[in-house]
C-alpha positions as CSV (number, residue, x, y, z in Angstrom):
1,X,87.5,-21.8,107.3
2,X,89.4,-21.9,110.2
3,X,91.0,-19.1,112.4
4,X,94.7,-18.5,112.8
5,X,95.5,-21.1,115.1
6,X,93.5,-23.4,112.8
7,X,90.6,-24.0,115.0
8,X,87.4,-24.5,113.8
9,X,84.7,-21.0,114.3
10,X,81.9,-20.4,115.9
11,X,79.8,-17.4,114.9
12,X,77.5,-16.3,117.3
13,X,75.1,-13.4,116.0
14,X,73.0,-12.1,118.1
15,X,71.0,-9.0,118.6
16,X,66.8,-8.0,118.8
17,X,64.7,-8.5,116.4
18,X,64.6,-6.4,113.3
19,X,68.6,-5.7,113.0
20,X,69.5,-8.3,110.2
21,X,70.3,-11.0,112.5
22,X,69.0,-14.0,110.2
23,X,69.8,-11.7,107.0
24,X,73.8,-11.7,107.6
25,X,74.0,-15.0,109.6
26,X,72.2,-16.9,106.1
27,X,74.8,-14.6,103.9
28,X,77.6,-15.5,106.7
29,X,77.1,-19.3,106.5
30,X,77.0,-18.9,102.8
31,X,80.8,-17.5,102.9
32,X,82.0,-19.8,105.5
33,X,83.4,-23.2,103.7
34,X,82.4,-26.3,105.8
35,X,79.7,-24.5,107.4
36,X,76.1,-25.2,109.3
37,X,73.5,-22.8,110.2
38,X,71.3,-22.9,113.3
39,X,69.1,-20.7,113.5
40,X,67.7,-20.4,117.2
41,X,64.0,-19.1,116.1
42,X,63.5,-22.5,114.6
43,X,64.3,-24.5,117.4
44,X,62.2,-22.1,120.1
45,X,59.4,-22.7,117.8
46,X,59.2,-26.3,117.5
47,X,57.0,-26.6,120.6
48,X,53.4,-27.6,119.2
49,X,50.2,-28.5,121.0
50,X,47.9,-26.9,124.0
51,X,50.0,-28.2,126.6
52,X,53.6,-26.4,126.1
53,X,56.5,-25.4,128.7
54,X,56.7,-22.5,130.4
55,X,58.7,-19.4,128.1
56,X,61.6,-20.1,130.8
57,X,61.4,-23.9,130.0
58,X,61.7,-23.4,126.7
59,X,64.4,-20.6,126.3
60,X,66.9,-23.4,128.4
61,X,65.5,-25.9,126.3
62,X,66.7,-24.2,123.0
63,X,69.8,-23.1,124.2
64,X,70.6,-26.9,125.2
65,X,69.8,-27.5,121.7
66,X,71.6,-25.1,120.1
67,X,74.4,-26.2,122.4
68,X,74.0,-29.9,121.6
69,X,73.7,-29.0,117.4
70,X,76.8,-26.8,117.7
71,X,78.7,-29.4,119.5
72,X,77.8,-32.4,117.2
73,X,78.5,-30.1,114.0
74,X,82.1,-29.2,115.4
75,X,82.9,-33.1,115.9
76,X,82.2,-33.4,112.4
77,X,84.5,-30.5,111.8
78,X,81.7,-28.1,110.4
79,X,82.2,-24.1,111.5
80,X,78.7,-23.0,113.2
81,X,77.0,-19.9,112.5
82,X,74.2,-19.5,115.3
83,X,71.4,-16.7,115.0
84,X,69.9,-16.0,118.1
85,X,69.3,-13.4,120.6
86,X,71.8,-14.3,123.2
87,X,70.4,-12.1,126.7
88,X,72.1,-13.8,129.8
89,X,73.2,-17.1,128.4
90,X,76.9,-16.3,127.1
91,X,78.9,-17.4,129.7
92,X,76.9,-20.3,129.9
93,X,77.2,-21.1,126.5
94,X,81.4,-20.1,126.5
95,X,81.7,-22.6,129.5
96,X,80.3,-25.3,128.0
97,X,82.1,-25.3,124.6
98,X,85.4,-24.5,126.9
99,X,86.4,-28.7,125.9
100,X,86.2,-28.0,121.9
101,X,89.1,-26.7,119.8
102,X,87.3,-23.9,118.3
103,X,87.2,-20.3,118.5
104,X,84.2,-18.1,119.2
105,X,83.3,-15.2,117.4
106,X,80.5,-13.2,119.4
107,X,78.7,-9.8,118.1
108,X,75.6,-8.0,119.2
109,X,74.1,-6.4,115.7
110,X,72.0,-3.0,116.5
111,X,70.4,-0.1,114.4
112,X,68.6,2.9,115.0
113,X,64.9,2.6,116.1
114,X,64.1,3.7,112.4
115,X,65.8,1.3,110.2
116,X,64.7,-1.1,112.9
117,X,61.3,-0.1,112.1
118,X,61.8,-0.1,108.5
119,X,62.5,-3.7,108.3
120,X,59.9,-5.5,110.7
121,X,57.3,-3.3,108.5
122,X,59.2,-5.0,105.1
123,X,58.9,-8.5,107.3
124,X,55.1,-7.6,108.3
125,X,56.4,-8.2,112.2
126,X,56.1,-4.0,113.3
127,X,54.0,-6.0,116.6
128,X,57.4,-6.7,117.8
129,X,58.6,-3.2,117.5
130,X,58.6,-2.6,121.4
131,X,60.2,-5.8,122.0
132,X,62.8,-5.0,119.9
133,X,64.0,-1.9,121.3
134,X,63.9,-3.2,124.8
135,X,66.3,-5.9,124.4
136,X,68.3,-3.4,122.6
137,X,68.1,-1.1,125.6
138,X,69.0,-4.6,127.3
139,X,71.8,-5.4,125.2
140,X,73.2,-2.1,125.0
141,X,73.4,-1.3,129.3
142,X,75.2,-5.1,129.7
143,X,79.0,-4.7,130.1
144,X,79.5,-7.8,128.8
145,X,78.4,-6.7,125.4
146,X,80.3,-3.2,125.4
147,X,83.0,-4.8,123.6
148,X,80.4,-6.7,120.4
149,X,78.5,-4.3,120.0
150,X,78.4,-3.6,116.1
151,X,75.9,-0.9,114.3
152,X,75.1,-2.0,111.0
153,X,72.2,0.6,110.2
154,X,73.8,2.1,107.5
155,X,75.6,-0.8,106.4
156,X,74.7,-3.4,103.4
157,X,74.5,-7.1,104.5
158,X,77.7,-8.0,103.0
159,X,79.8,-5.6,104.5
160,X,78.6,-6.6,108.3
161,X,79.6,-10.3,106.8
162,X,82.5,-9.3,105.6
163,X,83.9,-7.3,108.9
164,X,82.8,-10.2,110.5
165,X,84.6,-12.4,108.6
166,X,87.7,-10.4,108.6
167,X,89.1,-11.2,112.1
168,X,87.9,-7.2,114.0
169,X,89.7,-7.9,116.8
170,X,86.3,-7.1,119.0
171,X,84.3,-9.8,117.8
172,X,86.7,-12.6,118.9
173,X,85.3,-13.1,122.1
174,X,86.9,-16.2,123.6
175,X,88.8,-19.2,122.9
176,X,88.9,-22.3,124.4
177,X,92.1,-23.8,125.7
């Protein structure tokens, strides 16, 4: 799948935990023809051992990966579907992808504290309840995100994927030149 200007997309999904992030990123890859999926949690949690970096260290580390991955995936003309919580790191991560001929497709998936709590009780992760609705306090003051912001509480996986998908002018969020 490529956009109008046949460019090659790159679907950045963010948002805190419990909003169906990793649920309609995996359905979203699944649509996309030529597509890879990188999901951010797995690379944060490849750190192993007594001896690891510091939570800062590690957060840059990632998102060099994830950078690096969605880079090398492009040149091999794949589409990227990335699911991670993007806090600060957007324009950093726009900027550096400024060289490829893609386009980037950005959105910040919310809920309501209670379907938010429905589904990290269903995932067994309610522990990360408070963490969860910080960033989304976090996510929902930044400017930058006004725009992204999507609300899928009442809305099946699919039909996020599919809005997604269907070129809502307020997920495109830049593309390079």
């Amino acid at each position: 799948m490529r956009d109008e200007n046949n460019k090659l997309i790159i679907y950045l999904i963010s948002g805190p935990l419990g909003v169906g992030k990793s649920t309609a990123s995996k359905e979203l890859a699944q649509k996309i023809k030529q597509c890879v999926l990188i999901e951010g949690d797995d690379l944060l949690h490849m750190f192993k051992g007594e001896s690891q970096p510091s939570w800062e260290e590690r957060l840059s580390l990632t998102w060099n990966n994830i950078l690096a991955l969605t880079r090398n995936f492009i040149q091999h003309d794949l589409n990227v579907v990335i699911d991670f919580v993007v806090e600060d790191e957007l324009d950093w991560f726009c900027k550096h992808i400024s060289d490829l001929n893609v386009s980037l497709k950005y959105v910040v998936l919310r809920a309501d504290k209670d379907k938010i709590i429905e589904r990290l009780r269903i995932r067994g992760d309610i522990h990360s309840l408070e963490r969860s609705l910080f960033l989304m306090s976090k996510m929902e003051a930044s400017p930058s995100n006004e725009r992204y912001i999507y609300d899928n509480t009442l809305k099946q996986p699919a039909e996020t994927v599919k809005d997604i998908i269907d070129d809502s002018v307020y997920f495109i969020f830049c593309q390079s030149t």
